[in-house]
N, C-alpha and C positions, 0 to 999 in steps of 0.2 A: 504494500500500500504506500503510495505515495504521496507526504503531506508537504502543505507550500508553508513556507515561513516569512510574511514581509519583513521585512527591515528598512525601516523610513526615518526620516526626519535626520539631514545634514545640517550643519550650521545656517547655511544661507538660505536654501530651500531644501524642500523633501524630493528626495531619488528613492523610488521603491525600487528595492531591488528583492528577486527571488531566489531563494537555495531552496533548492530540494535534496531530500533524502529520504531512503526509505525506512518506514520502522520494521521493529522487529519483533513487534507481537504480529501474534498469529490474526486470520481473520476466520472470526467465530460467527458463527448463526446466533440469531438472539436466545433458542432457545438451548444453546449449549455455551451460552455467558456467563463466567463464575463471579459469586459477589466480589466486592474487594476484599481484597487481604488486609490486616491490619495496616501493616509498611507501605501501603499502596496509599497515596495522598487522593484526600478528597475533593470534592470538586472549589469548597471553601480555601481550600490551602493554593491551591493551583494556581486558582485568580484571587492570590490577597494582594497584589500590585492593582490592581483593580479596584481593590475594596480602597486601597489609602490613594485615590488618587483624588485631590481636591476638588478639582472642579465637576464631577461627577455627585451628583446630588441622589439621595437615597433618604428621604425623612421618614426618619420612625416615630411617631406618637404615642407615647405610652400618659395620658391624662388621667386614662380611669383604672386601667388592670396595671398592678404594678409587678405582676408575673410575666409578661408578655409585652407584645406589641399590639396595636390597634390592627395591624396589618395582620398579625397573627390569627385575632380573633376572627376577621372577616374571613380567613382560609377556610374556614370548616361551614360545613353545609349545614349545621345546627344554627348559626347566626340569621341564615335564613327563611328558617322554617317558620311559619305565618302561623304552624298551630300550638305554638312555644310561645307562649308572652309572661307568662312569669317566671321572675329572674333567676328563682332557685333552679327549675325546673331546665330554664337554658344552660344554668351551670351545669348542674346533673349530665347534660345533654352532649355538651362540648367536652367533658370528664370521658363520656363513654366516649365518643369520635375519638380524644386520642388514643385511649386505650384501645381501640380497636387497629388505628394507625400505627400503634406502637411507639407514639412519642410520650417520652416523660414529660415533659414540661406543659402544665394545660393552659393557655394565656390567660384563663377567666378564674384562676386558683384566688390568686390576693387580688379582688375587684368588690367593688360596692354588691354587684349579683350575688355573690358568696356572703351570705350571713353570718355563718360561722367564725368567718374572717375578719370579720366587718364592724363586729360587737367588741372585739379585742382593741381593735384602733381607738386610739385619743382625738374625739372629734375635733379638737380644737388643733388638730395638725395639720395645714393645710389649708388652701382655699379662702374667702376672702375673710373667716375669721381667724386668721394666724397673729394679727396684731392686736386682739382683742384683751388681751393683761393690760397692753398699756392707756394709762389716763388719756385724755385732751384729745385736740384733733390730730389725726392720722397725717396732718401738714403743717408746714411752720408759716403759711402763708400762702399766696396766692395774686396773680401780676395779673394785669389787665394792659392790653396794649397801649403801648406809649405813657405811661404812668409811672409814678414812682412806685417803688418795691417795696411794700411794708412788710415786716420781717416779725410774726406774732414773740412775744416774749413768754416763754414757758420757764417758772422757776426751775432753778436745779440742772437746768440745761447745759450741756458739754462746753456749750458756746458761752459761758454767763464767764467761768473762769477768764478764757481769752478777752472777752472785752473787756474784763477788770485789769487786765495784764497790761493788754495793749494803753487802756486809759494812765495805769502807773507810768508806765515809759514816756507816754506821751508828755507827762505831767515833769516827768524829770526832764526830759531834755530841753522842755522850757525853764525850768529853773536855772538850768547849764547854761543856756542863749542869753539869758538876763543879765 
């Protein structure tokens, strides 16, 4: 079997050039195809130049299942089954699809759907009550176009030291000019 290898991109411009060679595995009928071997690199490892190449965009979302991807969850035909509407029940669902598949990892394991899971979590982790310990407003202020910047003063403030600091120096170095 004869496979083609380009080789491009010269400093100034790209010259594709081709080498061929031939391999040296055998050629097998699909139904006389042996799994891989362990030594034998998977298709992950093969193309990890791939996987780290920058400009190559791949977003994974993980907002709600923190076992999985959002991408993961939609793989499985339980996400869209019309007669599955309750959450538990699509856990259960997606639990047997991978086990049937043979994957360990179920995306919908640690998700809001899993109750068991769900009842252990610290509600207050997360999401837009995370800042909810602290006192006052969530801002030190707020600008309106072309106005000046009023800056709210909250006691005890990180900022309260510095502008005592700053006022000291300022106070001496006029003492110094006088």
């Amino acid at each position: 079997m004869w496979r083609n290898t380009n080789l491009l991109r010269a400093r100034s411009h790209p010259i594709p050039l081709t080498i061929q060679f031939q391999s040296t595995r055998s050629l097998l009928t699909t139904s006389q195809q042996r799994p891989l071997a362990p030594s034998q690199p998977t298709h992950r490892e093969r193309h990890l130049e791939s996987d780290l190449d920058r400009h190559l965009l791949r977003p994974e979302h993980t907002e709600n299942s923190k076992s999985g991807t959002d991408d993961e969850a939609a793989h499985h035909w339980s996400s869209y089954d019309p007669t599955i509407t309750d959450p538990d029940l699509e856990v259960l669902a997606c639990e047997e699809e991978c086990e049937l598949d043979g994957d360990l990892d179920d995306p919908l394991y640690v998700s809001p759907g899993n109750r068991e899971i769900s009842r252990f979590l610290d509600p207050m982790v997360g999401g837009a009550v995370h800042n909810d310990v602290r006192p006052g407003p969530s801002g030190r202020g707020w600008t309106r176009k072309h106005r000046e910047v009023h800056v709210k003063k909250i006691p005890g403030s990180q900022f309260e030291r510095y502008d005592r600091l700053l006022r000291e120096l300022r106070e001496a170095e006029k003492r110094v000019t006088k």
